[in-house]
C-alpha positions as CSV (number, residue, x, y, z in Angstrom):
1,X,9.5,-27.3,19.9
2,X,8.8,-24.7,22.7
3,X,9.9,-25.5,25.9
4,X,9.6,-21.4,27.8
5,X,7.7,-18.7,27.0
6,X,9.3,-15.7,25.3
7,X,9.0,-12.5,27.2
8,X,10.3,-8.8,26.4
9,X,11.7,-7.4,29.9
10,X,13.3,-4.7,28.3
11,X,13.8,-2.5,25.7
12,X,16.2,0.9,24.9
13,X,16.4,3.1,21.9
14,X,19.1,5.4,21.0
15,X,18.9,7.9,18.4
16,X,22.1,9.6,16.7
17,X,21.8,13.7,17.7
18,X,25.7,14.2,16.8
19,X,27.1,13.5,13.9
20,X,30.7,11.9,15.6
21,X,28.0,9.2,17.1
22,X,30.0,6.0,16.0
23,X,27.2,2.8,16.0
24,X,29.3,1.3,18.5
25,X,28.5,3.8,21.0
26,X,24.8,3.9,20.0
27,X,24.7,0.2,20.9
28,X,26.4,0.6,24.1
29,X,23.4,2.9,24.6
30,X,20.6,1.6,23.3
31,X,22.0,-1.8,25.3
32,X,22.6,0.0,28.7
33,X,18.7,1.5,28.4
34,X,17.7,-2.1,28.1
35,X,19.4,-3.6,31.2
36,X,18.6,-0.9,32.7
37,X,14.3,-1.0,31.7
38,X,14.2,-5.0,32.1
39,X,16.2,-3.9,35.9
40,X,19.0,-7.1,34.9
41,X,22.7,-6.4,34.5
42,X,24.9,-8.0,31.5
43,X,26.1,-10.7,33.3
44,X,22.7,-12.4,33.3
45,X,22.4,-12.2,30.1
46,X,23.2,-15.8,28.6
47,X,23.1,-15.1,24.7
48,X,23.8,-11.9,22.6
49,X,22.8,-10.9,19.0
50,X,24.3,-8.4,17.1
51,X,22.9,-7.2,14.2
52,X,24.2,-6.3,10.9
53,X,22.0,-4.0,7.8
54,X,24.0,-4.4,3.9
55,X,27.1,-2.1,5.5
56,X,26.1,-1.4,8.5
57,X,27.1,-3.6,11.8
58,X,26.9,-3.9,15.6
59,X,30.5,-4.7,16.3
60,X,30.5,-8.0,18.8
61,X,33.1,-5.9,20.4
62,X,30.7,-3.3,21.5
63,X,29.5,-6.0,24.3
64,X,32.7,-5.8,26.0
65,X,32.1,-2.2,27.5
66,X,29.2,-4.4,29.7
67,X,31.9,-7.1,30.0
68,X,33.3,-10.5,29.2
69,X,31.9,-13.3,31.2
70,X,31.3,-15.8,28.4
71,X,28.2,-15.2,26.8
72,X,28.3,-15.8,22.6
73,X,27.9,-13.1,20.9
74,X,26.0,-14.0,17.4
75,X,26.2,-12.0,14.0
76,X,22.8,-12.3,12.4
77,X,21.3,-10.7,9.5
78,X,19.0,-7.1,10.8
79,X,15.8,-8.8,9.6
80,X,16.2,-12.0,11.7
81,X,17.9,-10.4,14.8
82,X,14.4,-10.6,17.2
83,X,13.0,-13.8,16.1
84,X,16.6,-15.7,17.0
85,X,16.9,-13.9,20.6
86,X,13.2,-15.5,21.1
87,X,14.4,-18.4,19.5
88,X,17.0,-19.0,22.0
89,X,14.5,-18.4,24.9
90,X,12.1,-20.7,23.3
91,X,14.6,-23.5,22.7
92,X,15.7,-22.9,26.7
93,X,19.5,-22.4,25.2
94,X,19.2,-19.0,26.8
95,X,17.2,-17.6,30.2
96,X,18.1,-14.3,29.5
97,X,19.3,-12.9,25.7
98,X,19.9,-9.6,24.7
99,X,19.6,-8.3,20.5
100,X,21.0,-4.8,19.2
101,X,19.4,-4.4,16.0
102,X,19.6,-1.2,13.5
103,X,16.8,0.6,12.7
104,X,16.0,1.7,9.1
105,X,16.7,5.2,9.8
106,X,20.3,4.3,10.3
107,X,20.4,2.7,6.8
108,X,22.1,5.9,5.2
109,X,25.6,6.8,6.8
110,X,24.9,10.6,6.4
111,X,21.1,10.2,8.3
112,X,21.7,12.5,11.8
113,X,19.0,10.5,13.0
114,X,20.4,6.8,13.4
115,X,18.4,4.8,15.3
116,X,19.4,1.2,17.2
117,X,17.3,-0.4,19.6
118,X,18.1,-3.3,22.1
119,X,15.4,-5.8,23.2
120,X,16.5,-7.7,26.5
121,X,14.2,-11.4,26.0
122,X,13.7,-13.5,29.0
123,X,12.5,-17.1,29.6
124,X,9.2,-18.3,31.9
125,X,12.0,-19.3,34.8
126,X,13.8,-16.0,34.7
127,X,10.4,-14.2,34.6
128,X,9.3,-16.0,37.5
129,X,13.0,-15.4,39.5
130,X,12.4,-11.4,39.1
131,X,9.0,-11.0,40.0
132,X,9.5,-7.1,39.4
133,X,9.0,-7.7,35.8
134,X,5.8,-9.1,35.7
135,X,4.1,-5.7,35.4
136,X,6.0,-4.9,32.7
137,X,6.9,-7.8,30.6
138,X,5.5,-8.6,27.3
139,X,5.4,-11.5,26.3
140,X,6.1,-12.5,21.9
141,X,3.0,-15.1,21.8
142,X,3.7,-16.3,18.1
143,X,6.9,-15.0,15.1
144,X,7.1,-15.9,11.7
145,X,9.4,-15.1,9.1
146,X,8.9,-15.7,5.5
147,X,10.7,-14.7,2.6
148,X,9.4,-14.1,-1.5
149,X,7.1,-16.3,-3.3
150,X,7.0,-16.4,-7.0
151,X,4.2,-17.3,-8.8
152,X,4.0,-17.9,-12.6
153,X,0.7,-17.3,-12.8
154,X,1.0,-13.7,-11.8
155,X,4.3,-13.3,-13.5
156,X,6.2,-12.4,-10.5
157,X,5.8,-12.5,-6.6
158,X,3.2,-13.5,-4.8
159,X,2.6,-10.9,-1.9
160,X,-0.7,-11.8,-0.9
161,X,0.3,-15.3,-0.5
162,X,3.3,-14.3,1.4
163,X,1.2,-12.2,4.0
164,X,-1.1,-14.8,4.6
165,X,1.3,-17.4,5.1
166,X,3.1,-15.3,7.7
167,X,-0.2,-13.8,9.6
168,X,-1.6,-17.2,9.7
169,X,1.3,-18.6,11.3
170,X,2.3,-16.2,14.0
171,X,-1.5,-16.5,14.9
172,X,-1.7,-20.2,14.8
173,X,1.4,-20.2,17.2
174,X,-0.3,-17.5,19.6
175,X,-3.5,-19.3,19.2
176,X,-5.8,-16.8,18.3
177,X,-8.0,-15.4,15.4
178,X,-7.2,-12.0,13.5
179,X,-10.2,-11.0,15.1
180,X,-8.5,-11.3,18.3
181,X,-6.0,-8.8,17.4
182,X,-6.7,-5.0,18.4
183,X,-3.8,-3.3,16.8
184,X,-2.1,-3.3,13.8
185,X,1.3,-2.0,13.1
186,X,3.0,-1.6,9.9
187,X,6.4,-1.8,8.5
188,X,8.0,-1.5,5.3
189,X,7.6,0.3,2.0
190,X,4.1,-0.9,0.3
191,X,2.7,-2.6,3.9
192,X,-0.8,-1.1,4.5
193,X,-4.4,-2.6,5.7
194,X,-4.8,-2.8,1.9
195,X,-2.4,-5.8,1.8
196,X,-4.2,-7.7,4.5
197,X,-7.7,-8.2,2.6
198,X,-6.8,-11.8,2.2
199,X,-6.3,-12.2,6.1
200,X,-9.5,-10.9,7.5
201,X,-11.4,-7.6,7.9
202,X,-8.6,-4.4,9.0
203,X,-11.0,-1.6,9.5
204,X,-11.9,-2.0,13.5
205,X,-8.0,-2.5,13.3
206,X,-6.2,0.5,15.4
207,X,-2.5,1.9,14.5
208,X,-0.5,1.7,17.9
209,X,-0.7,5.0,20.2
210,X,3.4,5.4,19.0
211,X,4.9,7.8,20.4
212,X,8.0,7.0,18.7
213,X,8.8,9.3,15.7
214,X,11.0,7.9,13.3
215,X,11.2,7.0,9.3
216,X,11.7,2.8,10.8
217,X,11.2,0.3,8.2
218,X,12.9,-2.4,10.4
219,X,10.2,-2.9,13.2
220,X,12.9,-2.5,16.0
221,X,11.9,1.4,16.4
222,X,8.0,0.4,16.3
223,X,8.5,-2.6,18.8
224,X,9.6,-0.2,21.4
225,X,6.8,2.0,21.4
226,X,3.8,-1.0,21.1
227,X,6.1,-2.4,24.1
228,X,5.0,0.8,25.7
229,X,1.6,1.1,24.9
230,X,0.8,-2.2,26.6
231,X,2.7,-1.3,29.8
232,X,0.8,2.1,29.2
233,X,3.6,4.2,29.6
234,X,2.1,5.7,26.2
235,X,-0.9,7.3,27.6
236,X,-4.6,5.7,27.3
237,X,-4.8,4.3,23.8
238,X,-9.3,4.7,23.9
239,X,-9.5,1.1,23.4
240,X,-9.2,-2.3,25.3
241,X,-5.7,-3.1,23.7
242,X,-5.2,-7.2,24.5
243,X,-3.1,-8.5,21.4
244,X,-1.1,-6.6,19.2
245,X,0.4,-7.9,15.0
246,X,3.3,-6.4,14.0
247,X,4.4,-6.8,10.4
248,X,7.8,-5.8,8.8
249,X,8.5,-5.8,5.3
250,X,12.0,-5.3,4.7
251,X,14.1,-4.2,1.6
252,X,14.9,-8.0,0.3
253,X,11.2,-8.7,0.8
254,X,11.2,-11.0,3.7
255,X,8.3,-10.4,6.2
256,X,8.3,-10.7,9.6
257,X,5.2,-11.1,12.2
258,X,5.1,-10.7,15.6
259,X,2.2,-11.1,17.9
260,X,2.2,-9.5,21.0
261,X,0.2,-9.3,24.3
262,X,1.5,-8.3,28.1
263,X,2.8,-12.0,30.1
264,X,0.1,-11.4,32.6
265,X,-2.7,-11.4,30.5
266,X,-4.3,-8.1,31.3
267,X,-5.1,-5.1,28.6
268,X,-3.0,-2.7,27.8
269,X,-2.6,-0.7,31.4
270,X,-4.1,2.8,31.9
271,X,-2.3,6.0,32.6
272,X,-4.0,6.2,36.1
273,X,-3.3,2.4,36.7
274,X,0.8,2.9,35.7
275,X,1.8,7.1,37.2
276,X,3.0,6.4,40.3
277,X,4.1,2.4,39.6
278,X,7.7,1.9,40.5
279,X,9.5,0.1,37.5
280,X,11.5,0.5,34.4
281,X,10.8,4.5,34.5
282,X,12.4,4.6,37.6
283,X,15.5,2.6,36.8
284,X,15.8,5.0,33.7
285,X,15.4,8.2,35.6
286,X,12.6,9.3,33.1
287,X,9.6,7.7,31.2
288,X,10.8,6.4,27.5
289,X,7.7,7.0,25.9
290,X,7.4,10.3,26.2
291,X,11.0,11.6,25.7
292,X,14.1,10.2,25.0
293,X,17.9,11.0,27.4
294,X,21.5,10.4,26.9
295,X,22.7,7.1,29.2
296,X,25.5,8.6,31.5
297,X,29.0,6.8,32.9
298,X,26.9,5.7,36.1
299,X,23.9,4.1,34.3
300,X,26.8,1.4,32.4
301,X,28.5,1.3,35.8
302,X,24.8,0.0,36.9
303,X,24.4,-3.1,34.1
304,X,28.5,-4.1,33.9
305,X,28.3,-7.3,34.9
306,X,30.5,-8.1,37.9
307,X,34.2,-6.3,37.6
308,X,36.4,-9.3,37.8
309,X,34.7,-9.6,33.8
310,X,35.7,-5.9,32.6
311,X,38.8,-5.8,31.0
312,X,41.0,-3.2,32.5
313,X,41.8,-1.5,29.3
314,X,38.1,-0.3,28.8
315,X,37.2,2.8,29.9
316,X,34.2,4.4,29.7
317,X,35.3,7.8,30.0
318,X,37.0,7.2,26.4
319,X,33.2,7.0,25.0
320,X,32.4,10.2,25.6
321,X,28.8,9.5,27.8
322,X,28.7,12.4,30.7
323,X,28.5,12.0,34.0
324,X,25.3,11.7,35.9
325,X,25.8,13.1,39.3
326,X,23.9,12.6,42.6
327,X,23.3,9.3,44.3
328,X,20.6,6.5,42.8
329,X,20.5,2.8,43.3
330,X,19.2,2.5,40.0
331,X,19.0,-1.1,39.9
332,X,17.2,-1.6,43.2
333,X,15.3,-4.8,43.5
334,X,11.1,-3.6,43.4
């Protein structure tokens, strides 16, 4: 049972350009963009998921560069990373919780192009508390997971049945028809419109303006950019945008939906409406859709929670991030 709203503040992606980039210090990344875009430093965040792909993990320990001031810090399986942090919102065991997951460009050791994204999730009462985010917040109106039905008839699985299951219960949660939906993004090796014939009619169904280049096949990569798009950081996407579905097929055949539409209820934002708009572009220093920077020292100084909770021994200059320079509050109340 739901007792808050779900609501993406914030998200951060950071893609390996070096080969000595350890995950670790992607996630320290990809985490300090998120605080940093959702304007909320680590020691308001009540929950933390870190996620884990076959051989590849998000070390727990990585949170302690942001601090130690109590919050749990929960291994969980890449494809079910997202729906727990909004299941700990839902539930009300968590205000504020914060998922690293791995992308599926990361999923070979030797790809230069490693991708991890962080998704900062807040609740209705934390929403309302920092009334800067209600621009930019995006709220997750219905998730579903589901994983492989066989079917003796067919002598094997059942994917139609498994896409309709899922669609049909993300949209029964959000409370609206397919028809309702505007874009469609897909995830995974063998997802296309095709796939959806038994769900409704795909072909008024737009892709999402993504600016995000990447070979993703977890959804994390993809969530960032339709995040954008309905903040309309992406540019003008030529169509009233309202609802987006986003459905990831993974490589053990679970499926995962996500309906999406911004908290305050408007369409997707126009350039002209968002330029000169004071929010998570500002706290960054630059506009994520458009191009991607390396976090510095100062931008982690700016989401540590308070230093009584930083061990000592941590220091950030041992991570290699440069300095910034100059002087900006980045975390300044809007």
């Amino acid at each position: 049972m739901r007792t808050s709203q779900a609501h993406i503040a914030g998200v951060g992606l950071s893609v390996s350009r070096e080969s000595n980039d350890s995950l670790d210090k992607l996630a320290i990344s990809a985490a300090t963009k998120a605080l940093l875009d959702a304007g909320v430093i680590y020691g308001e965040v009540d929950e933390c998921f870190a996620c884990f792909d076959h051989d590849l993990r998000i070390a727990p320990s990585s949170f302690d560069t942001l601090g130690m001031q109590g919050a749990p810090i929960c291994e969980v399986n890449n494809s079910f990373g997202l729906n727990a942090a909004a299941q700990s919102v839902w539930s009300r065991r968590a205000n504020c919780s914060l998922v690293v997951g791995i992308d599926g460009a990361a999923s070979n050791k030797t790809n230069r192009q490693s991708a991890i994204v962080a998704v900062v999730i807040v609740s209705d009462l934390f929403l309302t508390s920092h009334a800067y985010l209600k621009d930019g917040a995006v709220r997750i109106l219905g998730a579903a997971l589901v994983s492989r039905f066989h079917s003796r008839t067919k002598g094997g699985e059942d994917s139609p049945r498994k896409i309709k299951t899922a669609v049909n219960s993300a949209l029964s949660q959000a409370k609206i028809d397919f028809k309702d939906v505007q874009v469609l993004d897909l995830v995974g090796s063998g997802l296309d419109k095709a796939a959806l014939k038994t769900v409704g009619d795909v072909s008024r169904k737009s892709s999402p303006n993504n600016p995000v280049s990447s070979d993703a096949t977890t959804g994390f990569t993809n969530l960032c950019g339709v995040v954008w798009q309905l903040r309309g950081w992406a540019g003008d996407a030529g169509v009233e945008v309202r609802n987006a579905l986003q459905l990831t097929l993974d490589a053990a055949g679970v499926l995962g939906v996500l309906v999406l539409s911004r908290s305050d209820g408007r369409p997707a934002l126009k350039w002209s409406e968002v330029e000169n708009v004071r929010d998570g572009r500002e706290r960054l220093g630059y506009n994520p859709a458009v191009e991607s920077r390396n976090i510095s020292r100062e931008d982690i100084e700016n989401v540590r929670a308070r230093e009584h909770f930083v061990p000592a021994n941590i220091d950030i200059k041992q991570l290699g991030f440069a300095d910034k320079g100059g002087d900006r509050a980045a975390l300044a109340r809007l």
